[in-house]
Backbone as a ProteinNet text record, in pm:
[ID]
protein_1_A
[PRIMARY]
XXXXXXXXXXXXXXXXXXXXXXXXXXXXXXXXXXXXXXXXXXXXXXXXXXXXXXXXXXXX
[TERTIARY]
-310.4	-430.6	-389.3	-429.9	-390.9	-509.4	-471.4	-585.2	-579.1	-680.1	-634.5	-632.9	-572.2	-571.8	-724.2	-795.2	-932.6	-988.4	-977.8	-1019.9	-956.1	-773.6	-710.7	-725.2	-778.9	-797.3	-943.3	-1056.9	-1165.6	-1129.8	-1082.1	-1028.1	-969.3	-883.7	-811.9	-898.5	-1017.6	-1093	-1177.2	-1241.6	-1385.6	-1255.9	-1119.6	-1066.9	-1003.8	-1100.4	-981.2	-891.9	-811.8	-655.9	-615.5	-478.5	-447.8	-446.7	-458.7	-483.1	-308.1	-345.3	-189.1	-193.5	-106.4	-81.8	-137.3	-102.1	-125.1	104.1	155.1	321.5	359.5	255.3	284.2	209.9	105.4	-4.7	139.1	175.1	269.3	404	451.1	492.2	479.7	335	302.7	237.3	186.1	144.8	218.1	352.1	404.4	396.5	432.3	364.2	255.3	116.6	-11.4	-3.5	46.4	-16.2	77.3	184	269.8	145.7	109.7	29.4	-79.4	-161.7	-276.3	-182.4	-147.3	-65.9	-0.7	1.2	39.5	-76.6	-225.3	-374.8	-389.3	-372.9	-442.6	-414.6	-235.4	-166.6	-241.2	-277.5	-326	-493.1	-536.3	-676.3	-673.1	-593.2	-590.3	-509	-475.1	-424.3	-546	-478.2	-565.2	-554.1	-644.8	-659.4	-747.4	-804.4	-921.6	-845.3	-739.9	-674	-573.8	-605.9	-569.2	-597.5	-611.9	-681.5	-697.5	-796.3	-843.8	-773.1	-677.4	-625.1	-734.4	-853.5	-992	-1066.2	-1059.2	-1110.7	-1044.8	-930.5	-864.2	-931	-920.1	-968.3	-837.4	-795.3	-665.9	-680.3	-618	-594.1	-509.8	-559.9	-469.8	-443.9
918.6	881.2	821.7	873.3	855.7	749.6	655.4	581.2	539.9	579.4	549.2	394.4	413.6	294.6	202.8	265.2	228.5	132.5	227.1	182.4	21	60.7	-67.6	-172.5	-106.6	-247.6	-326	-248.9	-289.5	-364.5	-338.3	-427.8	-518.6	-543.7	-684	-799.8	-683.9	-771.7	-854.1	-748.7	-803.2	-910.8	-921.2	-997.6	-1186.3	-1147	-1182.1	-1237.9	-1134.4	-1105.2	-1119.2	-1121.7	-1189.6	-974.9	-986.9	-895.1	-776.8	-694.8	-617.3	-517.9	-447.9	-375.9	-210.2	-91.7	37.1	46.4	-10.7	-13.3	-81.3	-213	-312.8	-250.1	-152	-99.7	26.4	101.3	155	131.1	-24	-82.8	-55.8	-86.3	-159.4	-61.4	75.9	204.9	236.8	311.2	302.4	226.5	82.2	-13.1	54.8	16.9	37.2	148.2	258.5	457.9	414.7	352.2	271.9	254.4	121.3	44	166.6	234	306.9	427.3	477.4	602.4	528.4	389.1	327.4	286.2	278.3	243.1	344.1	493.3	561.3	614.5	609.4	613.4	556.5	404.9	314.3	391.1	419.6	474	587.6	662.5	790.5	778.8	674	624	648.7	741	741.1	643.4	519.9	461.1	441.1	582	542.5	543.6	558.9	523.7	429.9	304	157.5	73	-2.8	-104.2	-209.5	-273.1	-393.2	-482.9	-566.5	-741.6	-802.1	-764.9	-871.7	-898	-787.8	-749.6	-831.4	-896.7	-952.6	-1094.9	-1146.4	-1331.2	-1412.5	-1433.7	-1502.7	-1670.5	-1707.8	-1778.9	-1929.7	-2011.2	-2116.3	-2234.4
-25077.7	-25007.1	-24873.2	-24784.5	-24658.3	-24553.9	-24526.9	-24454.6	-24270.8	-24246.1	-24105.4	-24044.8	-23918.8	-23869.9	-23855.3	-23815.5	-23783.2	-23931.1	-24046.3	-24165.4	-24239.4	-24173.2	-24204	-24111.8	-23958.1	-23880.1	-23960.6	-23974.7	-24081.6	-24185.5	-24262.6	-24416.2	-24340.9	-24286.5	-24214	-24155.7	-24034.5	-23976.3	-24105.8	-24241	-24309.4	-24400.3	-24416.7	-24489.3	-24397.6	-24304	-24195	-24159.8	-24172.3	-24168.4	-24004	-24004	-23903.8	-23800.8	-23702.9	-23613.5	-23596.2	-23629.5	-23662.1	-23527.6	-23484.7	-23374.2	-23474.5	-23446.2	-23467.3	-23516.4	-23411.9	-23482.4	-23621.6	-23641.2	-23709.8	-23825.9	-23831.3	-23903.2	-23969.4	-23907.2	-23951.6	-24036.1	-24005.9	-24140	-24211.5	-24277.7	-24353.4	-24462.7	-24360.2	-24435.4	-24553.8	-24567.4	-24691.7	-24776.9	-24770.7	-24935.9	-24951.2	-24854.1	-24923.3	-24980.9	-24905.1	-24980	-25110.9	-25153.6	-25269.7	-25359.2	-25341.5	-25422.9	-25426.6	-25382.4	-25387.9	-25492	-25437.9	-25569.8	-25659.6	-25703.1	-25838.9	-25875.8	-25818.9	-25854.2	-25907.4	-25894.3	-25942.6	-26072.2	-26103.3	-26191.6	-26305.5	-26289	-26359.9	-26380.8	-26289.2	-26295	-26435.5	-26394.9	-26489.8	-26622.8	-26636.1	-26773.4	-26871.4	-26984.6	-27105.4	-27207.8	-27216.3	-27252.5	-27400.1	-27416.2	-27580.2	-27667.1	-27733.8	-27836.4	-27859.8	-27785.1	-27777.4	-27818.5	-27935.7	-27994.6	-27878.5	-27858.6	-27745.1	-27795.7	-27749.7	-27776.1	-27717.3	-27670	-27674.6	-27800.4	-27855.4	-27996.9	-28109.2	-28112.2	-28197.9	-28250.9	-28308.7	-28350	-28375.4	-28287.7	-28283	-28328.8	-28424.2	-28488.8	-28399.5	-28323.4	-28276.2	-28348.3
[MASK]
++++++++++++++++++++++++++++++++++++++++++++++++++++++++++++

């Protein structure tokens, strides 16, 4: 997932984050497209045949 500069200067400004250059934005690109292609990993995890540990009555 590829995001542009425009979109990441947005998320910075609505977080507000400290003001990054378009060079400094390029850093920083690889972690995020990182973390976003390890989100989705997690997204598409098949998960229905997992018993819930919410579901449990744990005994303290």
């Amino acid at each position: 997932m590829s995001i542009s500069n425009e979109t990441l200067q947005a998320m910075i400004r609505d977080y507000q984050g400290l003001e990054l250059s378009d060079e400094e934005l390029e850093l920083v690109r690889p972690e995020l497209e990182n973390y976003f292609s390890e989100l989705k990993k997690l997204e598409d995890l098949d998960l229905s045949n997992v018993f819930s540990g919410r579901l449990m009555d744990l005994v303290e």
